[in-house]
N, C-alpha and C positions, 0 to 999 in steps of 0.2 A: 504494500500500500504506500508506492513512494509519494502518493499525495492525499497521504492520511486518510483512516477509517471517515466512513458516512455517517452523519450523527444527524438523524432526526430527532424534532423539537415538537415536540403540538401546540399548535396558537390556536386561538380563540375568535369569535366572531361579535362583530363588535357592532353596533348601527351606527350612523351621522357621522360616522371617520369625517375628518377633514385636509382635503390640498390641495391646494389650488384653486381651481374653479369648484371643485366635485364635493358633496358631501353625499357618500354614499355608504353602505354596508362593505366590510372590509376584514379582510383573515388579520388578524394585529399577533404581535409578539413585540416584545420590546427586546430593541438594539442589542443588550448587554448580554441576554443569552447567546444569539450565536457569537457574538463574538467574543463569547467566556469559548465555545469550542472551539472557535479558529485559532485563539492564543495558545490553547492545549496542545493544538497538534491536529485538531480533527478536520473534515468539510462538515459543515452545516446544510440543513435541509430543513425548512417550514414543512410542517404537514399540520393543513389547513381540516377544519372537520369534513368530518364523512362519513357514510352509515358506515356503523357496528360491523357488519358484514365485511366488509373492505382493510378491515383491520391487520389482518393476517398476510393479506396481500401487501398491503404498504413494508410491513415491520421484513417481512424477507429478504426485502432491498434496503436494508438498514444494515452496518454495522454493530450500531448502537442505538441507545432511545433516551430520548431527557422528557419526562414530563412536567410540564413548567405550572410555575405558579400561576393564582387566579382565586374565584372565586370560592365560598364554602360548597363542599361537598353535600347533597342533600341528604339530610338524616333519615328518608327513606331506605336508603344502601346501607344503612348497618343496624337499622330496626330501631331506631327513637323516631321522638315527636319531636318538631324542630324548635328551638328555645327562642324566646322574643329576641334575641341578638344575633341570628343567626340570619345570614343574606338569603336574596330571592335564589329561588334552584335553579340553574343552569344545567339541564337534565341533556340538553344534547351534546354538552360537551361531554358531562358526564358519564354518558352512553358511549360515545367515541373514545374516549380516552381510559375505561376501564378495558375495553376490548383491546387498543393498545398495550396495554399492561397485561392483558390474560396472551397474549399473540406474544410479545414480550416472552415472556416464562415461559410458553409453548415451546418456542423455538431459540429457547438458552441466551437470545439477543442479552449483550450487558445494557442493563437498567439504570438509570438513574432520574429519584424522583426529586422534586425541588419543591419545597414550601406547600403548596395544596399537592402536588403530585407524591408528597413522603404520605398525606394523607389517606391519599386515593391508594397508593399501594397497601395501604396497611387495612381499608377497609374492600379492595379487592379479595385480600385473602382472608376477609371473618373478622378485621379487627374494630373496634370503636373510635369514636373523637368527642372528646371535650368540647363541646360548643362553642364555649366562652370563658378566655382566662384573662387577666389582667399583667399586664408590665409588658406583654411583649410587641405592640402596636401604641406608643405612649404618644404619640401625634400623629394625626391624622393625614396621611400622605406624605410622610416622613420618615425614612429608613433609623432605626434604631439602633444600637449595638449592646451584646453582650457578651461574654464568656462562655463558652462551650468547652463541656469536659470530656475527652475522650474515655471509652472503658478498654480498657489493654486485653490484647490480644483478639480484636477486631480487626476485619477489613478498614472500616473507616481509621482504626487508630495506627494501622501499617500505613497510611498514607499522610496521616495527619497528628502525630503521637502526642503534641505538647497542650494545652491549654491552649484557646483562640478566644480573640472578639471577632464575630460574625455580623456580618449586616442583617437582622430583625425587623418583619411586620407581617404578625399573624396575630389573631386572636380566638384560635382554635389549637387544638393540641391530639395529640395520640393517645387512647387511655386503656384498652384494652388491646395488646399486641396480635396482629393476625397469626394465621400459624405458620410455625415457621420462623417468624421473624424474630430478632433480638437485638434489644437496645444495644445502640454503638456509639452512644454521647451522648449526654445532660447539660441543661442548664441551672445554674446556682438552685433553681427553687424547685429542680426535679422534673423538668419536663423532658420529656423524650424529644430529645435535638436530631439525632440518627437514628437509622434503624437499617435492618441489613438481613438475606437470607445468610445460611453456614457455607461456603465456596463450593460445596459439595452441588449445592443446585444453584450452579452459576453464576455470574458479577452482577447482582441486586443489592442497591443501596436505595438507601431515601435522607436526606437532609431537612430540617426543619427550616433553614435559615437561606437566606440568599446569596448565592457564591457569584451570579453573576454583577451583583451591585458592589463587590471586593477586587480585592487586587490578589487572593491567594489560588493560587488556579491547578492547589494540588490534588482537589476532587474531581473538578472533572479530566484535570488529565489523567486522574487514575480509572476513570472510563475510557478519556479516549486510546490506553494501553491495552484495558481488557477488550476491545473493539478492535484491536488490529493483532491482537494475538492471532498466532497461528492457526495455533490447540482448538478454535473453535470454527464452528461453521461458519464459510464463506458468505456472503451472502450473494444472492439473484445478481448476476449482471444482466 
């Protein structure tokens, strides 16, 4: 891969985008994720929504997968009722991007989820979220930072071993682990910051915090490595 593994993204569908002249409906992603891949090492790819169905198609031709942040996951997917603090459902992304994630896993693609996408992983395989927690969104449209502690002898902590400030803005959390998964970093007040399958089934991570809004880019190059290993399947040319 002398021009780095394919690393798709999932963006989101947004109305009244605005340039130029146009105000129209528009596939969005913000800047800083691909360009967290292109810094690692990888090529970047938008994958705009699409049916459920289509899923398994897209991820073949993937290297890799980053699921990006975004909106609350609808509390229908893990079986609660949704709390007064909890945003409107965004059910077809929702749709699209857990079939990513199951297509993901299917096919051993290295995963890696980001801020709602550590969520959506963790409630892909049976786990829960916290609706609404306090400190980690303390202005509104404003990146926050804190300390994330790694737990040793994780994947996340082979890449990232020492104590970090992370760029912060969620006010939902992980709270019942899917299966499978196991915490791979905290913050001061206990919240599942990472999360992670055992390497046995695969390169699956999920981060709590934003690596594209930072300058440390040793998460997702340690995707975009498990993407261009050998050891795994090719994917579709």
């Amino acid at each position: 891969m002398a021009d780095g593994p394919l690393i798709g993204i999932s963006t989101y569908l947004e109305a009244g985008a605005r340039w130029g002249v146009w105000e129209l409906e528009a596939a969005l992603l913000p800047a800083g994720y691909p360009r967290l891949v292109q810094r690692a090492g990888g090529l970047a790819v938008m994958l705009p929504p699409d049916a459920p169905e289509h899923a398994s198609a897209a991820v073949a031709r993937l290297d890799g997968l980053v699921i990006a942040g975004g909106p609350d996951v609808e509390p229908v997917h893990y079986g609660a009722e949704p709390h007064p603090r909890t945003g409107p459902p965004a059910r077809a992304r929702d749709a699209w991007e857990l079939a990513l994630i199951d297509a993901a896993l299917a096919a051993r693609v290295p995963l890696l989820g980001i801020c709602r996408g550590m969520q959506l992983l963790n409630v892909a395989l049976g786990g829960t979220l916290v609706q609404h927690i306090d400190g980690h969104a303390e202005v509104v449209g404003v990146f926050g930072h804190h300390p994330v502690k790694p737990v040793p002898g994780t994947r996340y902590a082979a890449a990232v071993p020492e104590e970090t400030f992370v760029p912060t803005y969620h006010h939902q959390a992980v709270d019942h682990l899917g299966t499978g998964l196991v915490a791979s970093a905290h913050a001061a007040d206990g919240t599942v910051e990472a999360l992670e399958l055992p390497s046995a089934d695969g390169w699956v991570l999920g981060v709590q915090w934003h690596p594209e809004m930072g300058d440390d880019l040793r998460v997702m190059q340690a995707l975009v490595e498990a993407a261009a290993s050998p050891t795994r399947p090719s994917a579709v040319s």
